[in-house]
KEBA-361398 format. One record per residue: residue in three letters; x, y, z of N, C-alpha, C in turn. Coordinates in Angstrom, 2 decimals, decimal comma, padded with zeros to 5 digits, m for minus. Layout:
% residues N
+------+---------+---------+---------+---------+---------+---------+---------+---------+---------+
| resn |   neast |  nnorth |     nup |  caeast | canorth |    caup |   ceast |  cnorth |     cup |
+------+---------+---------+---------+---------+---------+---------+---------+---------+---------+
|  ALA |       X |       Y |       Z |       X |       Y |       Z |       X |       Y |       Z |
...
+------+---------+---------+---------+---------+---------+---------+---------+---------+---------+
***
This chain:
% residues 118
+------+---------+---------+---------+---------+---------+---------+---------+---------+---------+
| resn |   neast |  nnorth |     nup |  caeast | canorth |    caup |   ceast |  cnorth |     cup |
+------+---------+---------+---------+---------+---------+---------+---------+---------+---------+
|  UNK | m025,21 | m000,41 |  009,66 | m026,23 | m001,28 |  010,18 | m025,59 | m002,62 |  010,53 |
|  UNK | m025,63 | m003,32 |  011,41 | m025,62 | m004,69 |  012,12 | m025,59 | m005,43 |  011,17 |
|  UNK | m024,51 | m006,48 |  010,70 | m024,91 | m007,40 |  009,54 | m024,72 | m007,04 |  008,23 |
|  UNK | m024,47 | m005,60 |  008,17 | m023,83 | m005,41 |  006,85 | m022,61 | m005,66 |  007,07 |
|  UNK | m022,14 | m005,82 |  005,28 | m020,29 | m006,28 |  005,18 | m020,13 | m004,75 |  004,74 |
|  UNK | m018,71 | m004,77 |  005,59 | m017,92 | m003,45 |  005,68 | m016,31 | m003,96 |  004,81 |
|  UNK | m016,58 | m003,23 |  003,70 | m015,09 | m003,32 |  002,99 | m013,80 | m002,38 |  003,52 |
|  UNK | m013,10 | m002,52 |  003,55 | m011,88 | m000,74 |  003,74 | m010,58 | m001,34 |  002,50 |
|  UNK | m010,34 | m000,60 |  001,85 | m009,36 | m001,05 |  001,04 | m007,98 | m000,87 |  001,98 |
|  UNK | m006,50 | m002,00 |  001,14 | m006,00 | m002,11 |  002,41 | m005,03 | m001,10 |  002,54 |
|  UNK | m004,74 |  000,24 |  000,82 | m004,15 |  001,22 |  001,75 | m004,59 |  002,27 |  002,37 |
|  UNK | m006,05 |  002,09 |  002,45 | m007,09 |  002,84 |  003,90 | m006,71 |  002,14 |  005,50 |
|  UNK | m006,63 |  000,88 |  005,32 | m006,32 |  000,24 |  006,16 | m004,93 |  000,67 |  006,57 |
|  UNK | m004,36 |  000,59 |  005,95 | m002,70 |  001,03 |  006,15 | m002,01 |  001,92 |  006,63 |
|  UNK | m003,22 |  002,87 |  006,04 | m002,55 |  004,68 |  006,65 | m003,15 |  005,04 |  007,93 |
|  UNK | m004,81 |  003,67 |  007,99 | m005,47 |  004,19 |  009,42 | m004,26 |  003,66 |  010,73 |
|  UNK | m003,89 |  002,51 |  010,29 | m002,72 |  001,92 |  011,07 | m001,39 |  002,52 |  011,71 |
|  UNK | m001,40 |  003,38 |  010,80 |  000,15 |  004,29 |  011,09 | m000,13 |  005,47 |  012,22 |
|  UNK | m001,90 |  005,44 |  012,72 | m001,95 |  006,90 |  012,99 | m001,55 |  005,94 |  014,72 |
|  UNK | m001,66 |  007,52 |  015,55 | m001,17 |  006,49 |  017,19 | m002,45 |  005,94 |  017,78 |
|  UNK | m001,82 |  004,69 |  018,50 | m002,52 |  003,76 |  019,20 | m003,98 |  004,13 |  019,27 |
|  UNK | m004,34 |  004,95 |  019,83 | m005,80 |  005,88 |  020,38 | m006,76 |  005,82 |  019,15 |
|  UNK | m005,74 |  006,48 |  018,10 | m006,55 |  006,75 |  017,17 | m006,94 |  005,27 |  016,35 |
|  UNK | m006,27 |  004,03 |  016,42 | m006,65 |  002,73 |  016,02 | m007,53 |  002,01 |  016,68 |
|  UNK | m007,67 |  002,35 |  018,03 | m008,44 |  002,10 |  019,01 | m010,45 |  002,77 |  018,65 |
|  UNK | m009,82 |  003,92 |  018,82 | m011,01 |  004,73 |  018,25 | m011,70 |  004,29 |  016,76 |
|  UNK | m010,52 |  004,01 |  015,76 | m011,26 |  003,50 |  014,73 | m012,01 |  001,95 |  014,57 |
|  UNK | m011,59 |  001,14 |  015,52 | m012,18 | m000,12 |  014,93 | m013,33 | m000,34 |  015,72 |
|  UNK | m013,48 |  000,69 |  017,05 | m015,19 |  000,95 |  017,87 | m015,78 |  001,65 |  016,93 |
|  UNK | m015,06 |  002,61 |  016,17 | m016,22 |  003,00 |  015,30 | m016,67 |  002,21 |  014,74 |
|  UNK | m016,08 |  000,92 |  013,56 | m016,31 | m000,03 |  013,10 | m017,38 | m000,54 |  014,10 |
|  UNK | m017,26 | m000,75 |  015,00 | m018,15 | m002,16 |  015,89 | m018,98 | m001,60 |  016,17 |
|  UNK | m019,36 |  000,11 |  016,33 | m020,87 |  001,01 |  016,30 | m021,72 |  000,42 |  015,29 |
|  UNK | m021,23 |  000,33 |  014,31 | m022,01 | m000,14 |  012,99 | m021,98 | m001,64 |  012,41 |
|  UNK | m020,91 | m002,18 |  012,85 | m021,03 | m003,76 |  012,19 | m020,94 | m004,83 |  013,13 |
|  UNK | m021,25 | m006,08 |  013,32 | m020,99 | m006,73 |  014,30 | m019,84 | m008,00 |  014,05 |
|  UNK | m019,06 | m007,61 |  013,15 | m017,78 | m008,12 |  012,88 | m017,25 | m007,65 |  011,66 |
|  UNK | m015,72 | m008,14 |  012,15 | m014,90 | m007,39 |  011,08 | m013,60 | m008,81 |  011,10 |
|  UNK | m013,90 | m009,13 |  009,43 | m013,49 | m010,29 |  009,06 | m012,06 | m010,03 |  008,22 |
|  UNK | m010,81 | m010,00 |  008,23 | m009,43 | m009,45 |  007,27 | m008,71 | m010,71 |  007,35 |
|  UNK | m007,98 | m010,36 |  006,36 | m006,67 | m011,39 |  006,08 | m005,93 | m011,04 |  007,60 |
|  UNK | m004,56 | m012,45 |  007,58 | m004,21 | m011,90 |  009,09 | m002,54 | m012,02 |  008,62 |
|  UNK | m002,64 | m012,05 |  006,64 | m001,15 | m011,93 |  006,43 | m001,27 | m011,33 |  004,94 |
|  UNK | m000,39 | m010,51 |  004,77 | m000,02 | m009,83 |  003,71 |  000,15 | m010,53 |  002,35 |
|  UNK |  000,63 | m012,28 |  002,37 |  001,56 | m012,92 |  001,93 |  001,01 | m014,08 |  001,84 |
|  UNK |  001,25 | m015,13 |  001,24 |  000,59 | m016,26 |  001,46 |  001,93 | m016,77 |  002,81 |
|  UNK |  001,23 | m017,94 |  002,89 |  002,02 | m018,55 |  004,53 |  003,39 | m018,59 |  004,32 |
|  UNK |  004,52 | m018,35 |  004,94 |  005,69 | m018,85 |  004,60 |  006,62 | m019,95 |  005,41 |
|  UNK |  007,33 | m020,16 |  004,73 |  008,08 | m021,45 |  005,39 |  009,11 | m020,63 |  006,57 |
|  UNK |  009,72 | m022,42 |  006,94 |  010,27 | m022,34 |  008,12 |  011,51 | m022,52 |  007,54 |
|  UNK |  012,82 | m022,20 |  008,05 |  014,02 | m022,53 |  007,93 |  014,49 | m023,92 |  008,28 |
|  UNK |  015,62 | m024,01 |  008,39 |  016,08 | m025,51 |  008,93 |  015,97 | m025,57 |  010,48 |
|  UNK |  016,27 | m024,17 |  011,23 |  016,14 | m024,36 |  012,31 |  015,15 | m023,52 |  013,01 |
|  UNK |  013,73 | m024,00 |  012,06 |  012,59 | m023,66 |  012,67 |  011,75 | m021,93 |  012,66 |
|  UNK |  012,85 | m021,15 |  012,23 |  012,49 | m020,12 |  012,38 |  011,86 | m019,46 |  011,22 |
|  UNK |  010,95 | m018,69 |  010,76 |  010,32 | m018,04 |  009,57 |  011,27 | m017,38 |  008,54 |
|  UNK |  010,51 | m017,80 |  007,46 |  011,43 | m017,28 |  006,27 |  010,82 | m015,97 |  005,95 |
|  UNK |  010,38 | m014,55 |  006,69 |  009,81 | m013,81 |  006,32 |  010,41 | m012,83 |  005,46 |
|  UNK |  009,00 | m012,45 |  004,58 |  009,45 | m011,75 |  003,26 |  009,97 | m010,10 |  003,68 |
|  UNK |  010,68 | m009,42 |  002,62 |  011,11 | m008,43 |  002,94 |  010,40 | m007,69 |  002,25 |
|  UNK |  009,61 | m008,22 |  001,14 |  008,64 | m007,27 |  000,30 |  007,53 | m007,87 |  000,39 |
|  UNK |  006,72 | m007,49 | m000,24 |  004,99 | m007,82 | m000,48 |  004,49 | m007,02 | m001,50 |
|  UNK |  004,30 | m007,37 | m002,73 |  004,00 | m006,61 | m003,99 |  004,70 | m005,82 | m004,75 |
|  UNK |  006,06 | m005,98 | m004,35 |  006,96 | m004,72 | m004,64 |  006,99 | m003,86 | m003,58 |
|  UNK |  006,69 | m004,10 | m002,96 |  006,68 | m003,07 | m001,63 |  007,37 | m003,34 | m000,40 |
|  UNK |  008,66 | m002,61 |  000,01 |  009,78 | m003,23 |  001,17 |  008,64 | m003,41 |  002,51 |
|  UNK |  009,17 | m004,25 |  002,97 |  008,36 | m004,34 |  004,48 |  009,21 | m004,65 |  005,86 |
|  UNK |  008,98 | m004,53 |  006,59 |  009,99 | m004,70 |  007,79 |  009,58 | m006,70 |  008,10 |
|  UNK |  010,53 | m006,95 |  007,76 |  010,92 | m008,58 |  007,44 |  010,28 | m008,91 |  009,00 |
|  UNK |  009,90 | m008,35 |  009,93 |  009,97 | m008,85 |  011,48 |  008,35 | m008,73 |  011,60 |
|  UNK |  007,68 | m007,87 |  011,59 |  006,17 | m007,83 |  011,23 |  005,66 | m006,89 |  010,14 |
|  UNK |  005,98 | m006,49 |  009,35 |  005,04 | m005,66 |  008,15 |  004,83 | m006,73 |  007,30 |
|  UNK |  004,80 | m007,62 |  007,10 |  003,62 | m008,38 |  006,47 |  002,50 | m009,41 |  007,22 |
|  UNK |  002,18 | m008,78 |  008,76 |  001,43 | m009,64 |  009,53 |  000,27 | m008,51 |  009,59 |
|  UNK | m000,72 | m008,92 |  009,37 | m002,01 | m008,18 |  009,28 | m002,57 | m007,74 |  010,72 |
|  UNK | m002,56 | m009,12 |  011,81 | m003,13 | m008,65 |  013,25 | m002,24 | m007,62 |  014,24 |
|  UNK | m001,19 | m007,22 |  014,11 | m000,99 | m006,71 |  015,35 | m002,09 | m005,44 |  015,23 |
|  UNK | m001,93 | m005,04 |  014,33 | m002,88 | m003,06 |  014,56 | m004,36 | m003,93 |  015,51 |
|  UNK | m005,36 | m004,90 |  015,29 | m006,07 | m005,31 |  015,98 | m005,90 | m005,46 |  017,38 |
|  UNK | m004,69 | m006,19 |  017,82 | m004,10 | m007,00 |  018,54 | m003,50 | m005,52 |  019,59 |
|  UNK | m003,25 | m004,56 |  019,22 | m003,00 | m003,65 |  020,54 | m004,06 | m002,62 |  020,84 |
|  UNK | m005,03 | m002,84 |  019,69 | m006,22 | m002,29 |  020,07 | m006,92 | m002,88 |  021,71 |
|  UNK | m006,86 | m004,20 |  022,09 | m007,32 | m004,62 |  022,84 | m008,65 | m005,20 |  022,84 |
|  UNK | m009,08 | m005,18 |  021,71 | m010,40 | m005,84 |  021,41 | m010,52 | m007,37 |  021,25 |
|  UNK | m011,48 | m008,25 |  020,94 | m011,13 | m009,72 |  021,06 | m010,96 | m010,08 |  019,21 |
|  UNK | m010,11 | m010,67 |  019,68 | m009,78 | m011,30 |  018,18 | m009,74 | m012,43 |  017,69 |
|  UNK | m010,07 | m013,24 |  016,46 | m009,39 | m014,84 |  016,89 | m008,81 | m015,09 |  015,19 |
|  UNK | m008,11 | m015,65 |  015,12 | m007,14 | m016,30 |  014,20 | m008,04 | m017,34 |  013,72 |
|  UNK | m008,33 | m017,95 |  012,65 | m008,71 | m019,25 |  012,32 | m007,88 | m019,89 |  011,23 |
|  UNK | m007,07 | m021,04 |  011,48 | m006,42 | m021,69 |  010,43 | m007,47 | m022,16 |  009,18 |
|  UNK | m007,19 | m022,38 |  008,12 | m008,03 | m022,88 |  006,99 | m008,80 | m024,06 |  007,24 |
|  UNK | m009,99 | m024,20 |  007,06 | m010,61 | m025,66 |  007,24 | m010,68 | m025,64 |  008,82 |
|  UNK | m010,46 | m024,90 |  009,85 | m010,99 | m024,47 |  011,42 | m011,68 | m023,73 |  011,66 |
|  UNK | m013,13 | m024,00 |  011,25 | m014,01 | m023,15 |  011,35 | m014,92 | m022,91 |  012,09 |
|  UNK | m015,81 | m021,84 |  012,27 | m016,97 | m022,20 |  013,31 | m018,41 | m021,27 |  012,56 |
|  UNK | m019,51 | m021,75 |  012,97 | m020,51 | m021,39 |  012,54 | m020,66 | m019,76 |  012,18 |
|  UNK | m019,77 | m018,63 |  013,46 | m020,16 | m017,40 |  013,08 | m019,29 | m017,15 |  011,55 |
|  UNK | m018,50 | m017,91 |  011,44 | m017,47 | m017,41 |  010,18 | m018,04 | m018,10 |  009,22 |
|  UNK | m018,49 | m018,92 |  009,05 | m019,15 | m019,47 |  007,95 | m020,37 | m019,13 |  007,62 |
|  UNK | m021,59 | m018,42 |  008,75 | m021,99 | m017,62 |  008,13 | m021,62 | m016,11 |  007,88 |
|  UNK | m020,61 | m014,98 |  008,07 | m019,81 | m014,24 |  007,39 | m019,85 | m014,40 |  006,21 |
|  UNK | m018,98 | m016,03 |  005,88 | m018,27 | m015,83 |  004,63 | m019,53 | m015,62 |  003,83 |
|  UNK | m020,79 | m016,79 |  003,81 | m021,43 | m016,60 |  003,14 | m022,33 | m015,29 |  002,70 |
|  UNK | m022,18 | m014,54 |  003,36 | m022,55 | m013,68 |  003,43 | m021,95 | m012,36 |  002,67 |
|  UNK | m020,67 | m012,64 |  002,87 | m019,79 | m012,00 |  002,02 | m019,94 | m012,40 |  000,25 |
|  UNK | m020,31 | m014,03 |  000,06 | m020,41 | m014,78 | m001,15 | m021,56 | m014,32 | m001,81 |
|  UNK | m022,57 | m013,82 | m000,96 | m024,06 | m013,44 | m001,83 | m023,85 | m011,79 | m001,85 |
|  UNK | m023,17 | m011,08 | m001,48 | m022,67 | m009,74 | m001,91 | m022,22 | m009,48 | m002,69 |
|  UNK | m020,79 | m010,40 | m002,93 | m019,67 | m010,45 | m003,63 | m019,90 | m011,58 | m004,64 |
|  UNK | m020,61 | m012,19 | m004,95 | m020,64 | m013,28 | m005,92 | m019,14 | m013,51 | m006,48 |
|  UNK | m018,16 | m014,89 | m006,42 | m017,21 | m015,00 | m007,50 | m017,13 | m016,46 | m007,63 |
|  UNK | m017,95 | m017,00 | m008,18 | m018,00 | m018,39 | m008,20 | m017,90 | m018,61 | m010,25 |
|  UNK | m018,41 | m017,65 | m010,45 | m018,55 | m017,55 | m011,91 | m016,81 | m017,04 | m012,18 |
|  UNK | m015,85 | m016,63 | m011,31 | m014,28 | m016,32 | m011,69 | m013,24 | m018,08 | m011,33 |
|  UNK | m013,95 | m018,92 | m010,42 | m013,73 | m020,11 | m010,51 | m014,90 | m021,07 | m010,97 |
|  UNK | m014,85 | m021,42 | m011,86 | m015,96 | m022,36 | m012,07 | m015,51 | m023,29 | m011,62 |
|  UNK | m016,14 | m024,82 | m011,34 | m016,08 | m025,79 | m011,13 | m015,59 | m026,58 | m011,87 |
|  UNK | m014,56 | m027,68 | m011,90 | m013,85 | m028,53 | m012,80 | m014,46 | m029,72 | m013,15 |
+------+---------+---------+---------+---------+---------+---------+---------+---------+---------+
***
């Protein structure tokens, strides 16, 4: 239904990723039959630094888990050759449809009681 939050755990996500192009294509219209967005991390990793001469310090693992240092810890490409519209938002760049998402996600998911307030 429209407006519900759609979870996929991420090694569902992972193995749907590996299948070919078509079939990633096919899966995230299925997604958009039923939801009217689909909100994910867009990195494996928290952010990483830059070298001296500018270039990324990317990780070779992620949880114990080897990754291809060049993109396996970047979350958008499987989106990104789907051809569908996508958008990136840096932290604190927000816009009204994502903020209501999140909240939305917050009255589902309640975790305010795992950070309390200081």
């Amino acid at each position: 239904m429209a407006g519900d939050i759609f979870f996929i755990p991420a090694a569902e996500l992972a193995a749907r990723i590996r299948r070919l192009p078509a079939e990633v294509f096919d899966a995230v219209q299925d997604v958009f039959e039923r939801y009217d967005l689909l909100v994910t991390p867009t990195l494996a990793t928290l952010p990483v630094d830059n070298a001296a001469d500018g270039n990324a310090l990317r990780p070779s693992e992620v949880n114990g888990e080897a990754v291809d240092p060049l993109i396996g810890w970047c979350l958008t490409y499987p989106i990104n050759d789907t051809g569908h519209p996508a958008a990136s938002i840096p932290a604190g760049l927000t816009d009204d449809v994502l903020l209501a998402a999140s909240a939305a996600f917050e009255r589902a998911r309640p975790w305010s009681h795992i950070y309390p307030p200081r």
